[in-house]
C-alpha positions in Angstrom: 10.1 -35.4 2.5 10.2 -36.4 -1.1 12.3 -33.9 -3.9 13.1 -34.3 -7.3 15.6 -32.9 -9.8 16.8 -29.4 -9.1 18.1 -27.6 -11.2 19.8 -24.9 -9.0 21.3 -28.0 -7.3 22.5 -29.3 -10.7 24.1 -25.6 -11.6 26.0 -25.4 -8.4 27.4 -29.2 -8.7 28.2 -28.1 -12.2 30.1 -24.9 -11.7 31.7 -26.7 -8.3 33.2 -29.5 -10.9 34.3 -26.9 -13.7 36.2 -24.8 -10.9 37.6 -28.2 -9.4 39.4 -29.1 -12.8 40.4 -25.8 -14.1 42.3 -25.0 -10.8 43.2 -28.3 -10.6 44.4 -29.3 -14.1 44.8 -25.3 -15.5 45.9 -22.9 -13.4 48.0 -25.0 -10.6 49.3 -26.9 -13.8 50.4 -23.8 -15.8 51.8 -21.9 -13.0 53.5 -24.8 -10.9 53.2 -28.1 -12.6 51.6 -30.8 -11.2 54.7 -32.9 -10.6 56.3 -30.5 -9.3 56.4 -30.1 -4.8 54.6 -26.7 -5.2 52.0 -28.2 -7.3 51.4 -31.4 -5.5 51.0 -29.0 -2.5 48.6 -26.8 -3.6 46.6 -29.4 -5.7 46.3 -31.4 -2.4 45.4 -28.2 -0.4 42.6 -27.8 -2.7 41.8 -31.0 -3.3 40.7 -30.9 0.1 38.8 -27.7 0.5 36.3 -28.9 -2.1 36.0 -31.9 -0.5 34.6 -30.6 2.3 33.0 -27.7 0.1 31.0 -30.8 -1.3 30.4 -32.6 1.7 28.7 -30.1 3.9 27.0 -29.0 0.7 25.6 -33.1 0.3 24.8 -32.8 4.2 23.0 -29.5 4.1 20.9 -31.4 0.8 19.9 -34.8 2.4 19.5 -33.6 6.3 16.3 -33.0 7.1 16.1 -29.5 8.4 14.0 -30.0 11.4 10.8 -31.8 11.9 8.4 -30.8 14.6 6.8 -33.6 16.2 3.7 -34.9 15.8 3.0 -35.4 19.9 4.5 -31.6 20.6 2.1 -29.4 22.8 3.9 -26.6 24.3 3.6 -27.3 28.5 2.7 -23.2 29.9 3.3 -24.3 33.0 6.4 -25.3 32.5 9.0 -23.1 35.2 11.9 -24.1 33.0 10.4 -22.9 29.3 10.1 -19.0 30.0 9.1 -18.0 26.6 6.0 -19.2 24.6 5.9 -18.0 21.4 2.4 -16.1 20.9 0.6 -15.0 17.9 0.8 -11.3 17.0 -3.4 -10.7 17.6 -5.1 -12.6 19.8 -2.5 -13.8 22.3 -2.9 -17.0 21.9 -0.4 -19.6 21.5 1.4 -20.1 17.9 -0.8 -22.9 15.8 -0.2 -24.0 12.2 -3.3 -24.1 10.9 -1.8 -26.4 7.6 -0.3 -28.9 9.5 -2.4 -28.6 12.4 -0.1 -28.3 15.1 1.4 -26.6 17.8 4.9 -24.6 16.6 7.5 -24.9 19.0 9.6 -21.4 19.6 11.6 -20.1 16.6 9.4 -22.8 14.2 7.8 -21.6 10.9 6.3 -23.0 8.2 8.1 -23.4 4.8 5.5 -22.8 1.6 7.6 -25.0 -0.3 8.5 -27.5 2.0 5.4 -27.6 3.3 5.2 -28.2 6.7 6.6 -26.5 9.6 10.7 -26.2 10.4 12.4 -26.1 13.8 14.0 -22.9 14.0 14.1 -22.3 10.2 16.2 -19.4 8.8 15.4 -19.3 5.4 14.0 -22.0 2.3 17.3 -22.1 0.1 16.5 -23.0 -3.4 20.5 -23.5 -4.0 20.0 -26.9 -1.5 16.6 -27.6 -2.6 15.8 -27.4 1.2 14.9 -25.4 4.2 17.7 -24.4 6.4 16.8 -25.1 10.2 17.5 -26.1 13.2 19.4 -29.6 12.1 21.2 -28.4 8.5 22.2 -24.9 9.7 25.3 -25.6 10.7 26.8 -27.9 7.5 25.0 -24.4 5.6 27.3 -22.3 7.5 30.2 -24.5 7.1 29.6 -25.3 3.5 29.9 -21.7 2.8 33.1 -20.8 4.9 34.4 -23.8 2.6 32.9 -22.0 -0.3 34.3 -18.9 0.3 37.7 -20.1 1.0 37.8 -22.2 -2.3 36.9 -19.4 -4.7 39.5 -17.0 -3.4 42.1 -19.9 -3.3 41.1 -20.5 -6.7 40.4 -17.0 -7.7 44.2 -16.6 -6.3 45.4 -19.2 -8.1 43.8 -18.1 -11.6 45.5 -14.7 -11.3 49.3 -16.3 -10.3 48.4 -18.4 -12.9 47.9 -15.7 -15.9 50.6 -13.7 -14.6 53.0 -16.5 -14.9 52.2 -16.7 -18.7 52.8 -13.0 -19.4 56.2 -13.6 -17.8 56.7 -16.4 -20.0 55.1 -15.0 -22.9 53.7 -18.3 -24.0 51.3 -16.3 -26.0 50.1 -19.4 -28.4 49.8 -22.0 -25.6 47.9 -19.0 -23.6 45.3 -19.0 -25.9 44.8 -22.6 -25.8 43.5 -22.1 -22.4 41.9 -18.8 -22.7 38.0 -19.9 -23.0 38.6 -21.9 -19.1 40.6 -18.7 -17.6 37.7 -16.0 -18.9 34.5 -18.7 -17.9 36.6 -19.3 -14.5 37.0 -15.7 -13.9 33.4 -14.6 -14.7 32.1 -17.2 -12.4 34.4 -16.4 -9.6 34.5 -12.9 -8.9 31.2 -13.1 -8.4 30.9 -15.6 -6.5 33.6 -15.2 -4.5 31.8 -11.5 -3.6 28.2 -12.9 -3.1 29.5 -15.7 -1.0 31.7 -13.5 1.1 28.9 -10.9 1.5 26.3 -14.9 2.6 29.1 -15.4 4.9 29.3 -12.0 6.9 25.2 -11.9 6.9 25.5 -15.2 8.6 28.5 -14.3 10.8 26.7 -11.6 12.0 23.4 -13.7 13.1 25.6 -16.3 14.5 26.8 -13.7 17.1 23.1 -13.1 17.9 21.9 -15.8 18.0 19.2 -15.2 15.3 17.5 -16.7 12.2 17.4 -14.4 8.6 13.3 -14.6 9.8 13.9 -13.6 13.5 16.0 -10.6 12.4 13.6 -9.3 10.3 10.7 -9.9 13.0 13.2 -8.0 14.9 13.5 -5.1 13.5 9.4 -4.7 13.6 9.8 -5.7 17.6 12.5 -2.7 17.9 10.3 0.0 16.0 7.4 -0.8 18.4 9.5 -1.4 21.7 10.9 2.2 20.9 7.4 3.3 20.0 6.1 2.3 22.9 9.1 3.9 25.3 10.9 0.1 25.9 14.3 -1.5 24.8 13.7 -4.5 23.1 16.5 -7.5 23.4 16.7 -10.2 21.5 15.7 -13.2 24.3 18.5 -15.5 22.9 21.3 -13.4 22.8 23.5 -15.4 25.3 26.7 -13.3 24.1 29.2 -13.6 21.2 31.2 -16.5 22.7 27.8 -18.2 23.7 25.8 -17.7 20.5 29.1 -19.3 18.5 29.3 -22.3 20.8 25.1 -23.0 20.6 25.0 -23.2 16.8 28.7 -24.2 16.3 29.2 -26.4 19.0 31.5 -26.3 22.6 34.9 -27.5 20.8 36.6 -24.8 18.8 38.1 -28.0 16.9 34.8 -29.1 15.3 33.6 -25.5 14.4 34.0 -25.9 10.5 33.5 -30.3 10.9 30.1 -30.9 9.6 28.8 -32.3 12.7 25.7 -31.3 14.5 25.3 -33.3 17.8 25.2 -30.9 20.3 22.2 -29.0 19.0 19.8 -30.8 21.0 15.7 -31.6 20.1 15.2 -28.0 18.5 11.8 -27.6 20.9 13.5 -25.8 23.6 16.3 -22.9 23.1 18.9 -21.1 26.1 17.4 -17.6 26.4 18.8 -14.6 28.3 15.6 -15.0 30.8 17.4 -18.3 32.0 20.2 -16.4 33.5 18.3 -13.9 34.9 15.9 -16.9 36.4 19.2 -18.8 37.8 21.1 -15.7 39.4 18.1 -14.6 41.2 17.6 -18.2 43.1 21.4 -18.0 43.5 20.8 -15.2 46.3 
């Protein structure tokens, strides 16, 4: 998939590499110094954070989100696929007329990217690219890293402004006042939108659920209580569960930007499997 200059991409490097320097080189200078063991400490610390901030964020860029294969017919016969995704009228199974193929479950098709995505959540003009099945995890993780640097930063700009009223280096204050306002007005913000990014994606984590699943959702609830039912999510394995099948097994790699355990992205656990497996138990 071919992309050219973005310039959302370019905004966010941007405002990544004035936040870097002015925490850096301002507000851990000014309030600790940098030669100092304080300083070195927390300039390291950060140092750090944004370089996995900008890793995952370069992963969740360049990985291609998902690509459904070109050979892929869904197999209704199958005993160990119990769900086929169908269309909403007709009942037949879910074909992409644009790319003229089959879409595996929780597959959509991107109007920008255009062509279809394994288990895409959403197209995210901040990356330049879809989020699916094989970037969603270095998204996640590159905005727990986001999150964690803006307060740390946003933390450090406050410490840092309080130390010069204690000072009252009023004259060399002003030097510096243009970084600490800019800083400020980009990091509250931020730090609120990312935070509020994060718990939306927390939250579909521990379902087990895409931003385009939740909304089909809460359509599928309205009719399932319409219609006298209880509609469930089909995979919603549990909290723990849902964590370890986009996260991974190893509580150790959770916020690593690795993604091996996801598997092909044309078959997903659903609660139907543990229903299937307990009842040829007995």
């Amino acid at each position: 998939m071919k992309r050219g200059f973005s310039f959302s991409v370019t905004v966010v490097v941007s405002a990544i590499v004035f936040i870097y320097f002015c925490t850096v080189f301002v507000f851990i200078d000014r309030w600790f110094g940098l030669m100092t063991s304080p300083g070195i400490m927390n300039a390291v610390a950060f140092t750090g954070i944004a370089f996995m901030c900008v890793l995952n964020y370069a992963y969740a860029i360049l990985a291609d989100p998902g690509r459904v294969p070109s050979s892929f017919m869904p197999d209704i016969e199958d005993p160990e696929v119990p769900i086929h995704e169908i269309k909403r009228k007709g009942g037949d199974l879910r074909f992409c007329q644009k790319c003229s193929c089959f879409k595996p479950p929780r597959a959509h098709h991107c109007r920008v990217c255009k062509r279809c995505i394994l288990r895409m959540d959403h197209h995210c003009n901040w990356i330049n690219n879809c989020v699916g099945h094989a970037n969603y995890k270095v998204f996640f993780v590159f905005v727990v890293y986001a999150v964690i640097a803006c307060i740390y930063s946003l933390i450090l700009l406050v410490g840092s402004l309080m130390n010069d009223s204690q000072n009252d280096k009023q004259h060399s204050a002003d030097t510096f006042r243009v970084a600490y306002v800019i800083s400020g007005l980009l990091l509250v913000p931020l730090s609120v939108a990312l935070s509020v990014l994060l718990g939306w994606h927390i939250y579909l984590i521990l379902q087990n659920k895409t931003t385009i699943e939740y909304h089909e959702g809460v359509r599928a609830m309205w009719l399932a209580e319409k219609g006298g039912t209880v509609y469930k999510h089909p995979y919603d394995l549990g909290a723990y569960e849902n964590l370890t099948t986009v996260l991974g097994p190893s509580i150790f790699c959770w916020i690593c930007p690795f993604s091996r355990h996801i598997g092909n992205g044309l078959r997903f656990r659903t609660a139907y499997d543990r229903v299937s497996t307990s009842s040829t138990s007995k």
